[in-house]
C-alpha positions as CSV (number, residue, x, y, z in Angstrom):
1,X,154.6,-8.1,-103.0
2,X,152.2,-10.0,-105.5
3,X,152.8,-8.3,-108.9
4,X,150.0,-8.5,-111.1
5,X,150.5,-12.3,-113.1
6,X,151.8,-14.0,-109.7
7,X,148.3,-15.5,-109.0
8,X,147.5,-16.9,-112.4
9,X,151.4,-18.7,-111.7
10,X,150.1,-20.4,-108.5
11,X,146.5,-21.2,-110.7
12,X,148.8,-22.9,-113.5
13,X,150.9,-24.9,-110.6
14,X,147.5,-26.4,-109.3
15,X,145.0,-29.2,-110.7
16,X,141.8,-28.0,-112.1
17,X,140.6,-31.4,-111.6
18,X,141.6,-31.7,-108.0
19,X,142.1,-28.2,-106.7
20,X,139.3,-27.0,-108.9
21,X,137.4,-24.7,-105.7
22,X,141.1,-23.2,-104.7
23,X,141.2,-22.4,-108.5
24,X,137.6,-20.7,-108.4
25,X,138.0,-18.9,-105.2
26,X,141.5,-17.3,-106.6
27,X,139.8,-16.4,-109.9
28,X,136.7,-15.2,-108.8
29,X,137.8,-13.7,-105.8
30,X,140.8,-11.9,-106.3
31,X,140.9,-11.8,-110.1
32,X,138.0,-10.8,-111.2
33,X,135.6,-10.1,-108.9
34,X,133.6,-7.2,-110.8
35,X,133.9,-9.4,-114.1
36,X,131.9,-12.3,-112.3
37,X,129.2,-10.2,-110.8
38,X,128.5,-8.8,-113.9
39,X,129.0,-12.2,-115.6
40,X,126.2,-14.1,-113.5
41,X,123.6,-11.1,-113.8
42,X,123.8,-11.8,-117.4
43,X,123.9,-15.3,-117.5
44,X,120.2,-15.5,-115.2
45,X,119.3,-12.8,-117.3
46,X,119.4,-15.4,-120.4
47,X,118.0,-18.0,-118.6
48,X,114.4,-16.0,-118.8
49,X,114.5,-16.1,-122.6
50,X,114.0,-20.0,-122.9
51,X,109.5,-19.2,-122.6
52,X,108.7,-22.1,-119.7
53,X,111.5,-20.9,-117.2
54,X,110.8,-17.1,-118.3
55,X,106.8,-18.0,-117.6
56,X,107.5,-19.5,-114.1
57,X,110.0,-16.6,-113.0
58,X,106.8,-14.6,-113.9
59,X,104.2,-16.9,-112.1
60,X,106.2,-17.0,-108.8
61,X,106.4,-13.0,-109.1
62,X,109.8,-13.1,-107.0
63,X,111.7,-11.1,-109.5
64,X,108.9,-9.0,-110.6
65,X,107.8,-7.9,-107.1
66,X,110.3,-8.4,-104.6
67,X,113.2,-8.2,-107.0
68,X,116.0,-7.0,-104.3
69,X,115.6,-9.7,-102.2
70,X,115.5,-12.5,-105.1
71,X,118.9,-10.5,-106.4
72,X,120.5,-11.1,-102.6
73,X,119.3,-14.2,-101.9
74,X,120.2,-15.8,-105.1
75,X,123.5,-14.0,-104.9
76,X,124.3,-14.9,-101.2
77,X,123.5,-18.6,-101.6
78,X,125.8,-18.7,-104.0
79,X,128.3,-16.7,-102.3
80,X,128.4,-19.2,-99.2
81,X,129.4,-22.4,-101.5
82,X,132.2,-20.7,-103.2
83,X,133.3,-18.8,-99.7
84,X,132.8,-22.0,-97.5
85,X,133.0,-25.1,-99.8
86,X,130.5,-27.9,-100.7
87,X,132.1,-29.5,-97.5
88,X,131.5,-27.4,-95.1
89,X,128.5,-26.1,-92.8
90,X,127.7,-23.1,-94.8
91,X,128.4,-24.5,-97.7
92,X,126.0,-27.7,-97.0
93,X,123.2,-25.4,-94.9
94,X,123.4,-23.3,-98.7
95,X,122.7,-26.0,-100.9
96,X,119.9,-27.7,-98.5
97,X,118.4,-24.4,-99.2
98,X,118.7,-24.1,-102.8
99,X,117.4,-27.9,-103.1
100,X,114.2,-27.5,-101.1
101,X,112.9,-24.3,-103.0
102,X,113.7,-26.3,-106.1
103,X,111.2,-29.0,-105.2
104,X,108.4,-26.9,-105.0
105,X,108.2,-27.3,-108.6
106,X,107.7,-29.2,-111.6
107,X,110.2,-28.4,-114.3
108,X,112.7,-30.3,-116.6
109,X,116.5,-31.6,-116.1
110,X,117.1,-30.1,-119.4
111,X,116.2,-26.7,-118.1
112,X,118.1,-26.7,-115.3
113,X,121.1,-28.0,-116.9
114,X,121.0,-25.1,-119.2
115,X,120.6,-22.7,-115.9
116,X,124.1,-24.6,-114.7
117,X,125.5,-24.1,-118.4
118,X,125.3,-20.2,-118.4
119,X,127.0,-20.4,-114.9
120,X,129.6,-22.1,-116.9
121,X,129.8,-20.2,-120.2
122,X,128.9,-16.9,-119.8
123,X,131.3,-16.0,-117.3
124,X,134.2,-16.9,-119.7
125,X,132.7,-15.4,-122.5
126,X,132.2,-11.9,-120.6
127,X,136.0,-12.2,-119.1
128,X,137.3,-13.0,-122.2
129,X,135.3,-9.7,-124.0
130,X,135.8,-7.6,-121.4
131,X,138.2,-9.1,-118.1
132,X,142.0,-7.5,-118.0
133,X,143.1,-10.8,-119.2
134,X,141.6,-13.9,-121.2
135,X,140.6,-17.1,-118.8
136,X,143.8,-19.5,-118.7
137,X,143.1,-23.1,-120.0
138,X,143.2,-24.2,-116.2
139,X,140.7,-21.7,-114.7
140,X,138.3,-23.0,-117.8
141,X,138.8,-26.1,-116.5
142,X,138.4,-25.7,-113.0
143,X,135.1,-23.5,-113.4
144,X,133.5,-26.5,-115.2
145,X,134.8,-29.0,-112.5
146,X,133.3,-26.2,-109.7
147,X,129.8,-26.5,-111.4
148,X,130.0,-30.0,-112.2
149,X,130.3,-30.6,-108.2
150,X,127.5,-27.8,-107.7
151,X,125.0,-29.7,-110.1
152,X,125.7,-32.9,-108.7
153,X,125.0,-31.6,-105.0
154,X,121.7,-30.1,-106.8
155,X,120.8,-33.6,-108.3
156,X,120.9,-32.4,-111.7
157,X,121.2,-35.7,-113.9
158,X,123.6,-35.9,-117.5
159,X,126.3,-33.1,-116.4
160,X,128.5,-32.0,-119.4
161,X,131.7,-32.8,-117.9
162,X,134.2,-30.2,-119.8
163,X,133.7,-26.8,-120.4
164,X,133.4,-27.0,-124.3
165,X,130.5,-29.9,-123.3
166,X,129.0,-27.1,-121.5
167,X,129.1,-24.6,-124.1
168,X,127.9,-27.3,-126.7
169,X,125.2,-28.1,-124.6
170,X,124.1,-23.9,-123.9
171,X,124.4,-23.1,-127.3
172,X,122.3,-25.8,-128.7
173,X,119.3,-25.0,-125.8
174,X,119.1,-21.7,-126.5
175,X,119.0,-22.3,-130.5
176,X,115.9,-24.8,-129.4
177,X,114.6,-23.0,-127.0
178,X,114.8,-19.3,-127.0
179,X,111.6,-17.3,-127.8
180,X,108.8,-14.6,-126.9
181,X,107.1,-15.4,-123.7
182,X,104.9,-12.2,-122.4
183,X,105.9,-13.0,-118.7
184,X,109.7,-13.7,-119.3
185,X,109.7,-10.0,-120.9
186,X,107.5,-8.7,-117.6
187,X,110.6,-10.7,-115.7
188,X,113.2,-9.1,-118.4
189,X,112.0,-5.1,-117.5
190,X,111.9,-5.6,-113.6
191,X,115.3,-7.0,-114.1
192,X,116.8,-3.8,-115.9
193,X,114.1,-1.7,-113.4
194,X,116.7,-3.4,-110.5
195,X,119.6,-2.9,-111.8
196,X,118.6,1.1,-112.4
197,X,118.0,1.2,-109.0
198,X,121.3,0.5,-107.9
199,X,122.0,4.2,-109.4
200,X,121.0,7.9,-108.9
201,X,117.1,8.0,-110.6
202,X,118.6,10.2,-113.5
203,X,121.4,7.3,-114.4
204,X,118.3,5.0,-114.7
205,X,117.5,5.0,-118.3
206,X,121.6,5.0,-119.6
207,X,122.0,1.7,-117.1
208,X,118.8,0.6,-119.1
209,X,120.3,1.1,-122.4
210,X,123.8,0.0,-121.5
211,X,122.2,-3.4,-120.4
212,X,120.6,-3.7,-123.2
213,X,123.4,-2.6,-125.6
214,X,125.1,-5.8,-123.9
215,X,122.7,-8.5,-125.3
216,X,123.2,-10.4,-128.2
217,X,120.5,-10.5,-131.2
218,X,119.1,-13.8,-129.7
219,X,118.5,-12.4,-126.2
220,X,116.8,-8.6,-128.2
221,X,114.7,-10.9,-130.7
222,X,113.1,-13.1,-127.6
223,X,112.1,-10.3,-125.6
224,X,111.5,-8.3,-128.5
225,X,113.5,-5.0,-128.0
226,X,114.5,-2.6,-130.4
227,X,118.4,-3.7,-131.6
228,X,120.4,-1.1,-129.9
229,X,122.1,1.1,-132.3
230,X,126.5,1.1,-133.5
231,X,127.0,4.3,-131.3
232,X,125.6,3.2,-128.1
233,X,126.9,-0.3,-128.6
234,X,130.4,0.6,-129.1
235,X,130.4,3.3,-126.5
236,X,129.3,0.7,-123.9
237,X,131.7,-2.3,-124.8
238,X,133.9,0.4,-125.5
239,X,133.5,1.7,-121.9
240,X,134.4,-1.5,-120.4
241,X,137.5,-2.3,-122.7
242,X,138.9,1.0,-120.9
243,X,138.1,-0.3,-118.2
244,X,140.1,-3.3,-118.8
245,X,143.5,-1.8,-119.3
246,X,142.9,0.3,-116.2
247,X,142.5,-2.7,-113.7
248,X,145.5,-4.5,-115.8
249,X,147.3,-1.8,-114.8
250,X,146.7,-1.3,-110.8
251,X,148.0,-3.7,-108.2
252,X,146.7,-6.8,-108.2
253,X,143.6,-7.4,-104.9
254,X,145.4,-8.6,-101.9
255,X,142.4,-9.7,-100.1
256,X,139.8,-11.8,-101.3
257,X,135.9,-9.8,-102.4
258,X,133.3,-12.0,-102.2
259,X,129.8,-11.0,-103.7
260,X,128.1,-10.5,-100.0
261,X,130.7,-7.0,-99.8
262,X,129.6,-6.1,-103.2
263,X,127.1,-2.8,-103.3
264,X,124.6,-3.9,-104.9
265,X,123.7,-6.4,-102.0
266,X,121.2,-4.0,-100.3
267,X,118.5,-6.4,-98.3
268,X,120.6,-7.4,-95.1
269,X,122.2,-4.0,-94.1
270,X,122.3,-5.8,-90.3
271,X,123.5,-9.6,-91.7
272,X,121.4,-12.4,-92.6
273,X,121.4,-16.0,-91.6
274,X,122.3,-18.7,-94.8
275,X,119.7,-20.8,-93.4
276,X,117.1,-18.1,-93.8
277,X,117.5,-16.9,-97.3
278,X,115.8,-17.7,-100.3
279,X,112.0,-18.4,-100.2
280,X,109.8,-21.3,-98.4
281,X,107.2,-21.8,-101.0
282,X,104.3,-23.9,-100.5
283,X,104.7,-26.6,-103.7
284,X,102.3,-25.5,-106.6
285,X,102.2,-22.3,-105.6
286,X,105.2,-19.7,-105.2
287,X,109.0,-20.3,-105.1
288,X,112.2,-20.7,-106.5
289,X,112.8,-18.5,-109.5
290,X,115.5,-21.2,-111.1
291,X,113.5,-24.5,-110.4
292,X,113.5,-27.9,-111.7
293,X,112.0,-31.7,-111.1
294,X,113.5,-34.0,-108.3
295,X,115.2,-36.9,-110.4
296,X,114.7,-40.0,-108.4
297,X,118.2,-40.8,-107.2
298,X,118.8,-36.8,-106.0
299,X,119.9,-35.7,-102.6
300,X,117.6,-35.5,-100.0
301,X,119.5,-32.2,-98.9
């Protein structure tokens, strides 16, 4: 029987360098599941608060009107690289996908290094707050290995190699960067409008406020809401601190949940096809909501 700290043993007898997917699959999979979910939400969430990304997310009207399917497809691409490997099929059919909606536009390597950054930092940050257990040094390293590979497969040019690089690097973006855009907050309320959703309508406005009692001042000040107050803020990061020492207290997952099971997936109740998620923009037009400029030496796929 695996007893709750068995898999964090195995994750300190591998190489984060080397063994840095078996790492992430084991963390993220078994682990903490939930914590990641929640995790990535927030750290695309932040992404809108830098104006020019916030501005296209708005012009290609992908989260604004067909928010579901942006929240799946994104979600599900993702899903098949850490499920199947950069290696394999899935994995490679994944990333082609990603790649070509990202060429349909014009937009810096500095802003899509920051989108790679909160993929980095913000899950740590949120297991560390709020996970049944802090990240171990070699899961750190290992998630900054897994989205080193990712950004180098995306053609993303002057990766931070180790995970305080890529909290250097976030932090001193969003310092630069963050700041009122009308469109990123039209982006910002359909976001929070989704995520009520995945709730009965009266639940709608407390999932509202609980997302919001989650932001820091930087993220409230750029889209310009009202600073939640003490009460609701400690009853919500109070909330998931119980939560906490409940899961550290259960049996540990002895399969593997990968974020195409989770609930909140609700677009493909009859499967779906890797190669047919996403968007097919015509450049200049629609597309991708997280996109970026082609750097001359990246991958054709």
């Amino acid at each position: 029987m695996v007893t709750r700290f068995d898999r964090l043993k195995e994750i300190r007898r591998l190489d984060p360098e080397r063994d840095f997917l078996e790492i992430f699959r084991l963390t993220v999979t078994y682990e903490f599941p939930w914590d990641v979910t929640r995790a990535l939400e927030l750290a695309l969430y932040r992404t809108y608060a830098v104006p020019g990304i916030g501005r296209l997310l708005a012009t290609t009207a992908e989260l604004t009107e067909r928010s579901q399917k942006r929240y799946d497809d994104t979600a599900l691409l993702l899903d098949a690289v850490v499920e199947h490997g950069f290696d394999s099929e899935t994995g490679r059919t994944a990333i082609r996908r990603i790649n070509r909606m990202h060429r349909s536009y014009d937009i810096s390597n500095d802003d899509m290094r920051y989108v790679l950054c909160t993929f980095v930092v913000t899950p740590k940050r949120w297991i560390d707050a709020y996970g049944w257990r802090r990240l171990s040094g070699h899961e750190t390293s290992a998630f900054a290995a897994y989205y080193r590979t990712l950004g180098a497969h995306m053609g993303i040019r002057d990766l931070p190699q180790t995970y305080e690089d890529f909290e250097r690097t976030l932090d001193t973006y969003e310092a630069e960067h963050f700041g009122w855009d009308p469109g990123a907050r039209e982006v910002s309320d359909a976001t929070l409008a989704l995520m009520g959703s995945w709730y009965p309508r009266p639940l709608a406005p407390v999932v509202r406020k609980a997302a919001l009692a989650l932001l820091d001042d930087s993220l409230l000040r750029a889209f310009r809401y009202e600073r939640p107050g003490p009460v609701v803020r400690g009853l919500t990061r109070g909330a998931l601190r119980l939560r906490a020492r409940a899961v550290r207290l259960m049996p540990p997952r002895s399969t593997a949940r990968y974020a195409r099971q989770n609930p909140e997936i609700k677009g493909y109740p009859d499967g779906y096809e890797v190669a047919r998620l996403g968007t097919f923009p015509v450049p200049g037009i629609r597309g991708c909501p997280v996109l970026h400029s082609r750097a001359p030496d990246a991958p054709a796929e």
